[in-house]
MDTraj code that builds the backbone (N, CA, C; nanometers):
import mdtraj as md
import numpy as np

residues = "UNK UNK UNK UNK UNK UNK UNK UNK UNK UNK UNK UNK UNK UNK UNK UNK UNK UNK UNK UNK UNK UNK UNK UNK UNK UNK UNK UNK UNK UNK UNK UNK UNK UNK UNK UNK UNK UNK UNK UNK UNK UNK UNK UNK UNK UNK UNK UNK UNK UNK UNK UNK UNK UNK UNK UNK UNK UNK UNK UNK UNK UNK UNK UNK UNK UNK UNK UNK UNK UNK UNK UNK UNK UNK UNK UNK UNK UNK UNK UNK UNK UNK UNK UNK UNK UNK UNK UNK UNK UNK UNK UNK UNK UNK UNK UNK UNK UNK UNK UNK UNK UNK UNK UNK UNK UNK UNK UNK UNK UNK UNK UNK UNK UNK UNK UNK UNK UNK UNK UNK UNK UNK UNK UNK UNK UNK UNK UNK UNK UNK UNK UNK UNK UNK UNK UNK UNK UNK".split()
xyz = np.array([
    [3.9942, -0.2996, -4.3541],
    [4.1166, -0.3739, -4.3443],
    [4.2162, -0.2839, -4.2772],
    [4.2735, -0.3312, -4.1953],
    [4.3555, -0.2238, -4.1229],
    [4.4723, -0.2724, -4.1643],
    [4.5815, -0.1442, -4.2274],
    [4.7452, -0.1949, -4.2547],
    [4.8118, -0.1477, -4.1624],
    [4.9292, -0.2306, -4.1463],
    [5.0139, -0.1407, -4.1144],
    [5.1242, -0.1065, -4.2228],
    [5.1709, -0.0255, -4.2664],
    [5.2490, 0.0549, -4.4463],
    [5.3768, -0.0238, -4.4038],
    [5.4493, -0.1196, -4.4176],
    [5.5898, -0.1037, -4.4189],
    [5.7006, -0.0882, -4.5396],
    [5.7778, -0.0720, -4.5268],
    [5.8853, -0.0778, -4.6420],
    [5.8517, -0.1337, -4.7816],
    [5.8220, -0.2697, -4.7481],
    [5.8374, -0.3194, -4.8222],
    [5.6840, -0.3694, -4.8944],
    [5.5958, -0.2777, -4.8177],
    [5.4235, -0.2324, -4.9879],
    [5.5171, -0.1178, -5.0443],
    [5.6191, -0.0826, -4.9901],
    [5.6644, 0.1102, -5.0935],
    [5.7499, 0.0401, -5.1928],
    [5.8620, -0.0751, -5.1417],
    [5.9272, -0.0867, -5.2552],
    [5.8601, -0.2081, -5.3825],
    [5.7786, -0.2560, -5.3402],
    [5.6843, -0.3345, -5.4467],
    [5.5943, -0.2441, -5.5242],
    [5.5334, -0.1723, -5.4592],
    [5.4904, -0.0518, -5.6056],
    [5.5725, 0.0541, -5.6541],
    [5.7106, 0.0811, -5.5878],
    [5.7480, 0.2113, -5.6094],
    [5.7823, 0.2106, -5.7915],
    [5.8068, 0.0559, -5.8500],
    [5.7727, 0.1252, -6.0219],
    [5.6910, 0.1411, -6.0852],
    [5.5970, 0.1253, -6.0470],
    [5.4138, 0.1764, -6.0818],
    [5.4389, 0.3317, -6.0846],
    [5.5259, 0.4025, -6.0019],
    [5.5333, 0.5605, -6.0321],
    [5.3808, 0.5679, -5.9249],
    [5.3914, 0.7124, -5.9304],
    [5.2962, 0.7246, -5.8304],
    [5.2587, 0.7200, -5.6710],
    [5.3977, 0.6139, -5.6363],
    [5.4094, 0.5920, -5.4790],
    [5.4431, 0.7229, -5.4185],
    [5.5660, 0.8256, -5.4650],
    [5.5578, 0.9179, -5.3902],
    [5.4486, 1.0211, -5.3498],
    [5.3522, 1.0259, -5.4030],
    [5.2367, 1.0881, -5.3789],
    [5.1294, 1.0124, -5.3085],
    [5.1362, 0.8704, -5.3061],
    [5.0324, 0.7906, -5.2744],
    [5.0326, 0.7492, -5.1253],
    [4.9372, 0.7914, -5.0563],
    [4.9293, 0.7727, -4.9559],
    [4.8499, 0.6290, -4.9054],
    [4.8575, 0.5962, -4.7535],
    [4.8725, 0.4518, -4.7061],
    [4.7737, 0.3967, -4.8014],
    [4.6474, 0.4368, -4.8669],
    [4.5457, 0.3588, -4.9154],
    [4.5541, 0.3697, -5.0719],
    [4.6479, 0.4647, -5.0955],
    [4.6995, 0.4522, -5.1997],
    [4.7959, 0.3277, -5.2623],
    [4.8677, 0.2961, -5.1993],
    [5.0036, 0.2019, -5.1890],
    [4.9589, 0.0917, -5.1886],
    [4.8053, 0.0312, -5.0943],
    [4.7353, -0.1183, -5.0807],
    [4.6623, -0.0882, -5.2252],
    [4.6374, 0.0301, -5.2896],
    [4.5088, 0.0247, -5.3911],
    [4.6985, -0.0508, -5.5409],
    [4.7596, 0.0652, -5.5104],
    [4.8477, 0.0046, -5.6288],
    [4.9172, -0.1163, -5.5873],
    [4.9332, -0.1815, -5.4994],
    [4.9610, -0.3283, -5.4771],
    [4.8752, -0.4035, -5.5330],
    [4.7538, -0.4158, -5.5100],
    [4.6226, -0.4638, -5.5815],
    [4.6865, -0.4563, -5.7552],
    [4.6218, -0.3348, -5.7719],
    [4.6320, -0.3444, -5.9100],
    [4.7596, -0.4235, -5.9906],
    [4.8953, -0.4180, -5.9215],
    [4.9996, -0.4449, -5.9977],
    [5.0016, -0.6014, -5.9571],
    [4.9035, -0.6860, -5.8701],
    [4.9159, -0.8061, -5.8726],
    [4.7927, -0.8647, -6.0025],
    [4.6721, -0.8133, -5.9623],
    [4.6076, -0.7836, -6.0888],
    [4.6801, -0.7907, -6.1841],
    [4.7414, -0.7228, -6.2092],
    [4.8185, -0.7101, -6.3683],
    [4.8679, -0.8125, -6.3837],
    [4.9790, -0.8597, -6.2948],
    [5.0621, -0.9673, -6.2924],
    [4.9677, -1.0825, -6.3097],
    [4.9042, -1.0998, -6.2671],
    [4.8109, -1.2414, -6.2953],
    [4.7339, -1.2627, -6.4502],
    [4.7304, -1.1217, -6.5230],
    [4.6794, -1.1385, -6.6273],
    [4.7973, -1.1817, -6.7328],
    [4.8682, -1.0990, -6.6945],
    [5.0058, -1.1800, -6.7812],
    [5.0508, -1.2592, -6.7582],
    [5.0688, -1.3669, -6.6267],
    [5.0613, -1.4886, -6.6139],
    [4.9751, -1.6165, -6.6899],
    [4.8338, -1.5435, -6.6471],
    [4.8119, -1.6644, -6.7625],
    [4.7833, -1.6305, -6.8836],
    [4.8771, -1.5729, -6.9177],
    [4.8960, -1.5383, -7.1072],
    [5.0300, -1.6978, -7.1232],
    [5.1168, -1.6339, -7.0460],
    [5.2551, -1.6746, -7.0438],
    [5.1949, -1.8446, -7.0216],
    [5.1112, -1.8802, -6.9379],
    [5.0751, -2.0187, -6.8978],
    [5.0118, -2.0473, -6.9877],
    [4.8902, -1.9971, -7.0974],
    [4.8571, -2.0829, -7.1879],
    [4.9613, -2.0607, -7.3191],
    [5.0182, -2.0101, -7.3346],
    [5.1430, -2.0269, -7.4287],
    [5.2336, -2.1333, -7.3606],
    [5.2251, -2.1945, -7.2987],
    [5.3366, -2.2701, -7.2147],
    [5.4550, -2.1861, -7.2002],
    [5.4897, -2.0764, -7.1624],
    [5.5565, -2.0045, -7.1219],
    [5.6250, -2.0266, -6.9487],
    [5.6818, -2.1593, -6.9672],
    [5.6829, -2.1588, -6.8018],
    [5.7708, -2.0599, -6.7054],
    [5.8928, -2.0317, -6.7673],
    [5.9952, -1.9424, -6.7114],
    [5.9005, -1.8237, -6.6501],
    [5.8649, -1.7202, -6.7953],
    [5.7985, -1.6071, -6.7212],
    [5.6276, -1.6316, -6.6572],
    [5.5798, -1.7166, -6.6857],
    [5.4823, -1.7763, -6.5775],
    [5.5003, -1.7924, -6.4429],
    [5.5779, -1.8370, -6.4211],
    [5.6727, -1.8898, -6.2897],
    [5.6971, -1.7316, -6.2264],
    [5.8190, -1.6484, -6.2801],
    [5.8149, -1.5237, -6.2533],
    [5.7085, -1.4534, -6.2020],
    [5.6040, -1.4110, -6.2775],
    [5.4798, -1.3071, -6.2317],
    [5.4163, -1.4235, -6.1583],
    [5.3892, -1.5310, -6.1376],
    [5.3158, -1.5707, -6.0176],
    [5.3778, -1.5764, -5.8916],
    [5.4952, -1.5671, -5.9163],
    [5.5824, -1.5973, -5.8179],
    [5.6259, -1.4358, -5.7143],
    [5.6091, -1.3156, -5.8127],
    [5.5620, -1.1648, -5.7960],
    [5.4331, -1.1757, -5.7591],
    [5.2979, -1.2070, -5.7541],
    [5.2309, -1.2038, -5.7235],
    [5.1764, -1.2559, -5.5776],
    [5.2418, -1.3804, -5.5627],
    [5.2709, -1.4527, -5.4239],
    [5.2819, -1.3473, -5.3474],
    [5.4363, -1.3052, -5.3773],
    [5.4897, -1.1553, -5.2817],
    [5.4177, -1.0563, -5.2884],
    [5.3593, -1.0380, -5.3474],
    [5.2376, -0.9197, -5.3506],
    [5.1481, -0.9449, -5.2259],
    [5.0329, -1.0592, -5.2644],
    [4.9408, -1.1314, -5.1887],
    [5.0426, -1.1825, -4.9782],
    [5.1066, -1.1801, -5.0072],
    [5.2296, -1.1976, -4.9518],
    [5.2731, -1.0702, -4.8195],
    [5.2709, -0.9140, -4.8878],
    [5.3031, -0.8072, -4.8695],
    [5.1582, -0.7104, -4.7916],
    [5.1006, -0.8070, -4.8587],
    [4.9305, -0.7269, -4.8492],
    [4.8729, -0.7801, -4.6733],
    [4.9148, -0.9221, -4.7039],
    [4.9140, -0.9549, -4.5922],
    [4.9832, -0.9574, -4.4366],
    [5.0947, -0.9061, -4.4907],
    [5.1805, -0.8934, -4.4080],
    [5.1824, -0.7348, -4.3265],
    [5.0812, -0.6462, -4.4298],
    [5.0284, -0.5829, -4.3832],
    [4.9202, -0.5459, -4.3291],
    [4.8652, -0.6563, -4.2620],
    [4.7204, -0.6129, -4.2213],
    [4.7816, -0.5469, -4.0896],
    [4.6968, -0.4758, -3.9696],
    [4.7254, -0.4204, -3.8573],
    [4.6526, -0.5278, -3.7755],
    [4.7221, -0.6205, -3.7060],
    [4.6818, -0.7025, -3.5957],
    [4.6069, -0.6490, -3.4579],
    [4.6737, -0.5035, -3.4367],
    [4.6540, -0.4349, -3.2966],
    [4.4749, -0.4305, -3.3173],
    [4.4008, -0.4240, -3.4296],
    [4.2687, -0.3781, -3.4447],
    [4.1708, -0.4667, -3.4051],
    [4.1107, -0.4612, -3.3512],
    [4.0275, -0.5930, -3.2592],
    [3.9026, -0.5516, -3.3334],
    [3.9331, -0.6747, -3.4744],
    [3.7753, -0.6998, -3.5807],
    [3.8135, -0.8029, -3.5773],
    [3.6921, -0.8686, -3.6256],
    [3.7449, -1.0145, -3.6645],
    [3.7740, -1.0317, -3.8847],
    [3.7587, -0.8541, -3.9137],
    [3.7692, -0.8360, -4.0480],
    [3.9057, -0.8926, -4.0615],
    [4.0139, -0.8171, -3.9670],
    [4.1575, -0.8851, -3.9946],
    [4.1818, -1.0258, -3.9732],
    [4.1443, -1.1133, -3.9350],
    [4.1258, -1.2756, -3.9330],
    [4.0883, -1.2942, -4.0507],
    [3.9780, -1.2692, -4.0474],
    [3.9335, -1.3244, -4.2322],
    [4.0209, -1.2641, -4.3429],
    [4.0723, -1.1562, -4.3326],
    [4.1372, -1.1368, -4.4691],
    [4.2621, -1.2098, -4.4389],
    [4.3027, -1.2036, -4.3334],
    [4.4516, -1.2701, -4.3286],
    [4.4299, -1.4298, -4.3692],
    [4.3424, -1.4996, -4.3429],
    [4.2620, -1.6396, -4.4046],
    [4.2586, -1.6193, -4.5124],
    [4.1662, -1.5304, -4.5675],
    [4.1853, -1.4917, -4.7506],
    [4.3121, -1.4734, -4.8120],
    [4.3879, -1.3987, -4.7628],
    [4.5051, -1.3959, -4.8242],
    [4.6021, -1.5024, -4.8378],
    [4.6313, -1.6078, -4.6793],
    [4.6735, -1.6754, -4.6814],
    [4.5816, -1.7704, -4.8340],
    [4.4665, -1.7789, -4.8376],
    [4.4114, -1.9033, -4.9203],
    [4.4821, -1.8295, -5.0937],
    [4.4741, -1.7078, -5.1171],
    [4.5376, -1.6813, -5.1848],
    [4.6647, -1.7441, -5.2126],
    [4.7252, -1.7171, -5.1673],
    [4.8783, -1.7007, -5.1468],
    [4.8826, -1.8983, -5.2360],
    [4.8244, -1.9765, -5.1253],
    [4.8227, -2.1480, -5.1642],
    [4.7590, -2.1457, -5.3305],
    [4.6919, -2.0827, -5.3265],
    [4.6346, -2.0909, -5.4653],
    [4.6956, -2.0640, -5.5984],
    [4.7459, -1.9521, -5.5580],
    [4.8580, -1.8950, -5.6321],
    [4.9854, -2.0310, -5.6774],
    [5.0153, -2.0548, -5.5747],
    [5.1027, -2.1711, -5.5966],
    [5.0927, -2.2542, -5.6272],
    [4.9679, -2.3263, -5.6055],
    [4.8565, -2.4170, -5.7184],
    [4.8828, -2.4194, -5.8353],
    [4.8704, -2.3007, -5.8652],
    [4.8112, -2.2551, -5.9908],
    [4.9337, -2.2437, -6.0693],
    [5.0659, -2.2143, -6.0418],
    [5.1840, -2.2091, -6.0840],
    [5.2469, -2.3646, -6.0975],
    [5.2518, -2.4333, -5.9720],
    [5.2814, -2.5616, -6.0096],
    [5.2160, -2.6644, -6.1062],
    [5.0957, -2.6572, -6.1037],
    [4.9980, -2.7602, -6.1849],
    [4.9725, -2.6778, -6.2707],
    [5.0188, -2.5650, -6.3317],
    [4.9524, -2.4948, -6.4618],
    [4.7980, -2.5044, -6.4839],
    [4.7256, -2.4612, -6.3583],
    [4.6243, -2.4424, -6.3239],
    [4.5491, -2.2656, -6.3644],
    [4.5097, -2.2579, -6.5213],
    [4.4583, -2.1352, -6.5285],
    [4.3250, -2.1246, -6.4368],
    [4.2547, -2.2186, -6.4016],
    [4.1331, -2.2013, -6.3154],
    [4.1612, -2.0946, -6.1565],
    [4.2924, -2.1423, -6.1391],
    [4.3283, -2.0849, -5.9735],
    [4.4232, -1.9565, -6.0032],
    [4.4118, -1.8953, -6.1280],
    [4.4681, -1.7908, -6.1102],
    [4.3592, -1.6790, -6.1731],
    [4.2373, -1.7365, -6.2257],
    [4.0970, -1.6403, -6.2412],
    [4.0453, -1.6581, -6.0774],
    [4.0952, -1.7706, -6.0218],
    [3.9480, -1.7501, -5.9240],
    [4.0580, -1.6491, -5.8117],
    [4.1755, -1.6351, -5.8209],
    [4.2324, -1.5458, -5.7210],
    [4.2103, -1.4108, -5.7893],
    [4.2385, -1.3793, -5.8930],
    [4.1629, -1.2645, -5.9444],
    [4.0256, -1.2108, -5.9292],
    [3.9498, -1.2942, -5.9051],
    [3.8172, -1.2882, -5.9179],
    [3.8135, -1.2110, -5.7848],
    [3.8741, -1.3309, -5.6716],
    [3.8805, -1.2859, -5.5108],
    [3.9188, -1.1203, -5.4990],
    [4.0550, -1.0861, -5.5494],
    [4.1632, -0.9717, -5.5211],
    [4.0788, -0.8517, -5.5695],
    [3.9727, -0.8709, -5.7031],
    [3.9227, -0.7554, -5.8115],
    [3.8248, -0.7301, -5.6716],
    [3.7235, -0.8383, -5.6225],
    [3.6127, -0.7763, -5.4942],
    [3.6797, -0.7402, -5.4321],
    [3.7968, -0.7618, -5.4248],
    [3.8713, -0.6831, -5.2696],
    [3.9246, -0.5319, -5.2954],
    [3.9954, -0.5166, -5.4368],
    [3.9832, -0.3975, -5.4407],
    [3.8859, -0.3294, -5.4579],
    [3.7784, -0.3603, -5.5335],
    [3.6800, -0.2633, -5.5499],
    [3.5771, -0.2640, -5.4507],
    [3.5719, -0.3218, -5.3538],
    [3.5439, -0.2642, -5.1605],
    [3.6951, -0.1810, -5.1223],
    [3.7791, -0.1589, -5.1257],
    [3.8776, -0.1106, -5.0983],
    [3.8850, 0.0503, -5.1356],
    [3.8177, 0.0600, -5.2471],
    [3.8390, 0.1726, -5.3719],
    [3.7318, 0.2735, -5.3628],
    [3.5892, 0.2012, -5.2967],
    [3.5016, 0.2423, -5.2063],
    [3.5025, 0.3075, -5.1139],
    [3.6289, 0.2870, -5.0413],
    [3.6171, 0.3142, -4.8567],
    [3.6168, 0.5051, -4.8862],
    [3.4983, 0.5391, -4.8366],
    [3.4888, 0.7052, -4.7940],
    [3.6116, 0.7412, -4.7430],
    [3.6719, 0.8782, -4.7872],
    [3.7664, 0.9514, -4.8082],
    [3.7904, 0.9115, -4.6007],
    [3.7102, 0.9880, -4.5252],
    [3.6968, 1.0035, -4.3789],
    [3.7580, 0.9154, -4.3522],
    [3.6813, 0.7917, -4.3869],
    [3.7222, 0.6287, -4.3217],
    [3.8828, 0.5753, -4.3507],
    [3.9874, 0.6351, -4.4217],
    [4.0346, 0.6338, -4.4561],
    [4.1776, 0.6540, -4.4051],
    [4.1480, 0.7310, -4.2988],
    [4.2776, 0.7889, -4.2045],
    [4.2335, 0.7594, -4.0754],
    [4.1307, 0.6611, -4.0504],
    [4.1164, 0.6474, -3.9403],
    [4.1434, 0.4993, -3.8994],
    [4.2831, 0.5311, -3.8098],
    [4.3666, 0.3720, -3.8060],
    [4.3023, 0.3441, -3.7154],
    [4.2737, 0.4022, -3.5959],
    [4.2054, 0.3523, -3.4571],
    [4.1100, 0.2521, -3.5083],
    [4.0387, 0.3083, -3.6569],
    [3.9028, 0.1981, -3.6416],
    [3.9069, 0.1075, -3.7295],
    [4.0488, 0.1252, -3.7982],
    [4.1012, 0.0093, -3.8579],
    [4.0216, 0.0125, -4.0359],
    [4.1529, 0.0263, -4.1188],
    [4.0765, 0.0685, -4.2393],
    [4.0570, -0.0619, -4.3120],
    [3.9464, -0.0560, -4.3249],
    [3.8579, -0.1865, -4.3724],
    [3.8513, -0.1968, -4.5430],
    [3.8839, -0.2893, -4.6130],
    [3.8410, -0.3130, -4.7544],
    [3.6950, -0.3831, -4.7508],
])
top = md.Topology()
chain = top.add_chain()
for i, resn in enumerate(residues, 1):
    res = top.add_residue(resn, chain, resSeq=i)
    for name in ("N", "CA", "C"):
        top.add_atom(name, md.element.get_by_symbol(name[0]), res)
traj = md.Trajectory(xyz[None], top)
């Protein structure tokens, strides 16, 4: 997956702690996780009928899924960045699905999606890692 880092993956994890040390594959790995998170406490909040803070963390999570995507690196001629930007986008609808219709089904199956994506992500060899030319792949 090739990113490009802007501003605004630093200020969406920077309260996870850890951003100042975390470098570019660092920052997509704690974006992951803190949407992860957010989705698990979402549907806590959704089967309690909790709609306010339901609404909230899915609505953080959007922007996450949102951020992730907004960082892919376009310049990289794969067709990996098409498909994730498709994935993410299908994310992103799902997410909102899943918030409007109090749909716990569409906020496991975006989890389900995001957990394979990080853990191909979490994978990528140290090498492969700094190498933007070839576009860093999850």
């Amino acid at each position: 997956m090739a990113f490009g880092y802007g501003a605004g993956a630093y200020q969406q994890v920077r309260s996870h702690g850890g951003v100042e040390s975390a470098d570019a594959h660092g920052l997509i790995t704690l974006l992951m996780d803190g949407a992860l998170e957010r989705l698990v406490r979402a549907r806590g909040h959704m089967q309690r009928g909790e709609v306010a803070a339901k609404g909230e963390l899915v609505g953080r999570c959007i922007a996450i899924v949102g951020e992730l995507r907004n960082s892919l690196d376009r310049s990289v001629q794969t067709p990996l960045v098409d498909q994730l930007d498709a994935l993410y986008d299908y994310m992103g609808r799902r997410l909102l699905h899943a918030n409007v219709h109090d749909d716990a089904d569409a906020l496991v199956e975006v989890g389900d999606l995001l957990q394979k994506l990080r853990d191909s992500w979490v994978r990528l060899p140290a090498e492969a890692r700094g190498q933007r030319a070839a576009g860093q792949a999850a």
